[in-house]
VEXTIBA-929296 format. One line per 8 residues: number of its first residue (from 0); for each residue x, y, z of C-alpha. Coordinates in Angstrom, 3 decimals. Layout:
BEGIN
NUM	X,Y,Z  ...
END
This chain:
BEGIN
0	0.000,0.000,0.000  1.367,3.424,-0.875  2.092,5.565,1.654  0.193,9.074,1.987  1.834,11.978,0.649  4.201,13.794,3.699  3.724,17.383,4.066  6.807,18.897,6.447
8	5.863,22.420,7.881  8.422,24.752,9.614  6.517,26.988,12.558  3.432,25.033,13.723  2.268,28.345,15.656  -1.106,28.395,16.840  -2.323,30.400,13.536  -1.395,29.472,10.090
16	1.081,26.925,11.316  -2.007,24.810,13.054  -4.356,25.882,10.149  -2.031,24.512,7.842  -1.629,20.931,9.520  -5.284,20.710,9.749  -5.816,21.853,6.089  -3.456,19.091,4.521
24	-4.022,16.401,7.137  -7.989,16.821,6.053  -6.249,16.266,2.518  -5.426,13.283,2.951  -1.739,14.144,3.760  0.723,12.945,6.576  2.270,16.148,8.252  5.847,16.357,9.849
32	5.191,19.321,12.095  8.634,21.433,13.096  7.935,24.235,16.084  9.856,24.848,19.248  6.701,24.663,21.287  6.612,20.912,21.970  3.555,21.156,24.226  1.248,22.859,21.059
40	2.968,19.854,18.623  1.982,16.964,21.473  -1.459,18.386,21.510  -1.728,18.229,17.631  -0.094,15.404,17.061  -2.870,13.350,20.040  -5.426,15.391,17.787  -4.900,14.456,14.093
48	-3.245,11.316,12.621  -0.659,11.254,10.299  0.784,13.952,12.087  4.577,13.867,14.145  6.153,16.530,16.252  9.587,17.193,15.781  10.637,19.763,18.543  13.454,22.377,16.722
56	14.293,25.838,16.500  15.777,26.182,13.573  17.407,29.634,14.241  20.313,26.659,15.414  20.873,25.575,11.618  23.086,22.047,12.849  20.224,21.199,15.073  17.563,21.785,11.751
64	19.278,19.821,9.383  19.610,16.958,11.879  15.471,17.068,12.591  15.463,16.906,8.572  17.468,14.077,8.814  15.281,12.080,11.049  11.829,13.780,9.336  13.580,11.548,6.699
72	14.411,8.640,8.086  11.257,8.611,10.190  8.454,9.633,7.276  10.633,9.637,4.264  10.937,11.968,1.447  8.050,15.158,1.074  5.574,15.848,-1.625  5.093,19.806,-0.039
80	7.500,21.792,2.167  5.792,24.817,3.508  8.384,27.439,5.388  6.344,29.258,7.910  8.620,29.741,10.346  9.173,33.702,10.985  11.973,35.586,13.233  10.882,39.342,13.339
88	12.121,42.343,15.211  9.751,45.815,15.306  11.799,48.674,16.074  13.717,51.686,14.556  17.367,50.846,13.583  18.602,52.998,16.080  16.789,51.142,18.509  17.293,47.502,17.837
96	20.602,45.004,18.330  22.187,44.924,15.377  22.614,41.253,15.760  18.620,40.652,15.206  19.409,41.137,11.645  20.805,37.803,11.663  18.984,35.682,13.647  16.154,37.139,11.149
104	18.031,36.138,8.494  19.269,32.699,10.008  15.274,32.112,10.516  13.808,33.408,7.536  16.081,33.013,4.807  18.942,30.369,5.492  16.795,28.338,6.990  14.406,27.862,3.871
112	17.878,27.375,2.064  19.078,24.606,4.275  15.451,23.023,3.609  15.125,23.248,-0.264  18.812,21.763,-0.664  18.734,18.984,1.635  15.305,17.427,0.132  15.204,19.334,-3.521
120	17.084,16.599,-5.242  14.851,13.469,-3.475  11.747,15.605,-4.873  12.976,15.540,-8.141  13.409,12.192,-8.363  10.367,11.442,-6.842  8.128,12.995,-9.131  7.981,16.991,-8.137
128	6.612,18.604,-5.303  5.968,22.564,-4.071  8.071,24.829,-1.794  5.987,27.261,-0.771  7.133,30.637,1.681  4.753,32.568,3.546  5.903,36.009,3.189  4.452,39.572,3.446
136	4.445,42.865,1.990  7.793,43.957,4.032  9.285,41.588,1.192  8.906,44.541,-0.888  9.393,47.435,1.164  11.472,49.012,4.035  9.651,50.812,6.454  11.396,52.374,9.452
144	9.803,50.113,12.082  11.130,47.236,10.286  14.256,47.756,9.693  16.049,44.974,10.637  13.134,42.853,9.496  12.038,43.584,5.847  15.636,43.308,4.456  15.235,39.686,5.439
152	11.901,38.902,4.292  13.069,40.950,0.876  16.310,38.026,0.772  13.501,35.528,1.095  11.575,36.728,-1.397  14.377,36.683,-3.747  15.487,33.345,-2.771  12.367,31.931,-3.661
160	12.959,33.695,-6.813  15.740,31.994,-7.603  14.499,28.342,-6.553  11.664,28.928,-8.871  13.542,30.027,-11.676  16.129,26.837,-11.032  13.873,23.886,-9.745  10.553,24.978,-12.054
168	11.959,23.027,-14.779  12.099,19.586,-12.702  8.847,20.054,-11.802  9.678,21.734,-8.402  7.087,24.343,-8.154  8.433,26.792,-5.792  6.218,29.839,-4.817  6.073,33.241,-2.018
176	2.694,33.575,-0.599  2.596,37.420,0.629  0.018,38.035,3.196  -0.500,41.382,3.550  -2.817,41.670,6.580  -2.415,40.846,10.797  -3.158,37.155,11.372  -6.110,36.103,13.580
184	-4.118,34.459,15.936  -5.621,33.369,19.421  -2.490,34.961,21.442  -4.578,38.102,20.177  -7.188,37.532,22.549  -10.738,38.121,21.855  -10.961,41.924,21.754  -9.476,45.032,21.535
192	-9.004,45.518,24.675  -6.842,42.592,24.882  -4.960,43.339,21.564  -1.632,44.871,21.117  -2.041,48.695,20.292  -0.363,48.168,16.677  -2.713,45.908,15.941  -6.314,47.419,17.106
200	-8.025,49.107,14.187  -8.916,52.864,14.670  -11.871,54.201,16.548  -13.585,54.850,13.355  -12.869,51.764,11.472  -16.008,50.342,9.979  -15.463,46.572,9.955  -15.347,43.920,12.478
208	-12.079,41.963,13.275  -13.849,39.154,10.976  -13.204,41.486,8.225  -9.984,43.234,9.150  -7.704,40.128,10.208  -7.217,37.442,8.184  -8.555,34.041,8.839  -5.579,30.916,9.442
216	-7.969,28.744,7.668  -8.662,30.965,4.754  -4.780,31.236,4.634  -4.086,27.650,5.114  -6.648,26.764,1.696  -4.550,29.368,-0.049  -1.269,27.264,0.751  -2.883,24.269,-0.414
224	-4.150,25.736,-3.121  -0.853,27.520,-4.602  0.893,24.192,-3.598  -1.374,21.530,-6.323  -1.790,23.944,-8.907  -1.504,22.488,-12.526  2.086,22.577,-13.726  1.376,24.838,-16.979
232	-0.455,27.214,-14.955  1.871,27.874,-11.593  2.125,31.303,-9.629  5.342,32.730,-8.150  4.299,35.062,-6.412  1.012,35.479,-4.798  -0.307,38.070,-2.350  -4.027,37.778,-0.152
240	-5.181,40.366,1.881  -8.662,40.759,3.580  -11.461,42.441,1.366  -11.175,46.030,4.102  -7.517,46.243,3.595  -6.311,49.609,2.335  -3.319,49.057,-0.888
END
């Protein structure tokens, strides 16, 4: 009997992370799940077959490609990696330790390097597969309170770029989902009050959080989607944002 397709996902948060196990595991998928919060992958893992925890930060790039190693060993070679994982720092550059420049960059960009190369060549000859990034809108612009965050989200944009350009013609589909909106994440709480202050909408904004933030699991379809679209019709680049967002 042939063995579900594996789906490995770097940062199982409780948002797009979770949606995104749910999403392919309802699929029909098996999910290697790769988070530092072991409690959050236990619970998931108990919750959904077909799903394994693999405790990692992968800011420590020896320790990642050794959880690849056993993801391998343990589930064998992926159909879809998805690269969720995010390191982000909020501040003016005057501000900010210089050094969180590279642990964004470790997080956001090497890190999706170290996972494309170590399974790219088992994908090819297994058929294909997707490499999807979530991204955002800071991959195309530098904005004072992101200083030391957008230049590494515009390296992983680029990245992707270039694994498209290289892998596309192995059948590698490799594409940079932009989501240019907050994420409803539960850490949020469940109203303003409870929200951080760069997050809560104005006073005189005329939409409910249901319409301002955007939805995990509407995300999550969107990375399944991009990730099984037919081979003479792939995106590269694809950016969502919910229907009240000002661009």
């Amino acid at each position: 009997m042939t063995a579900a397709p594996l789906c490995i996902i770097t940062g199982v948060g409780d948002a797009t992370g979770s949606a995104t196990v749910r999403k392919f595991v309802s699929e029909g998928y098996r999910v290697a799940m790769i988070a530092r919060n072991a409690t959050r992958l236990q619970t998931l893992e108990e919750t959904y077959p077909g799903t394994r925890s693999y405790v990692c930060d992968i800011s420590d790039l020896e320790q990642f490609e050794l959880c690849l190693q056993q993801i391998e060993a343990e589930m064998g070679c992926p159909r879809v990696l998805v690269h969720n994982a995010v390191s982000h720092s909020f501040g003016r550059f005057r501000d900010l330790d210089p050094m969180e420049i590279e642990r964004n960059f470790r997080v956001n960009t090497t890190a999706l390097l170290i996972l494309t190369r170590f399974f790219a060549d088992k994908m090819v000859a297994s058929g294909g597969g997707s490499i999807l990034a979530t991204g955002n809108t800071a991959s195309h612009r530098g904005v004072p309170n992101y200083a030391l965050f957008a230049p590494t989200k515009a390296a992983q944009r680029n990245l992707c770029e270039a694994l498209a350009r290289d892998l596309g013609p192995e059948r590698i589909h490799v594409c940079y989902l932009s989501i240019d909106a907050a994420i409803d994440a539960t850490w949020l709480g469940t109203n303003d009050e409870d929200r951080p202050a760069w997050l809560t909408p104005p006073k005189d904004w005329p939409h409910t959080r249901e319409d301002y933030f955007a939805h995990p699991d509407g995300i999550a379809a969107e990375i399944y989607h991009l990730t099984h679209q037919h081979r003479t019709t792939w995106a590269f680049e694809y950016a969502i944002r919910p229907f009240a967002e000002k661009w």
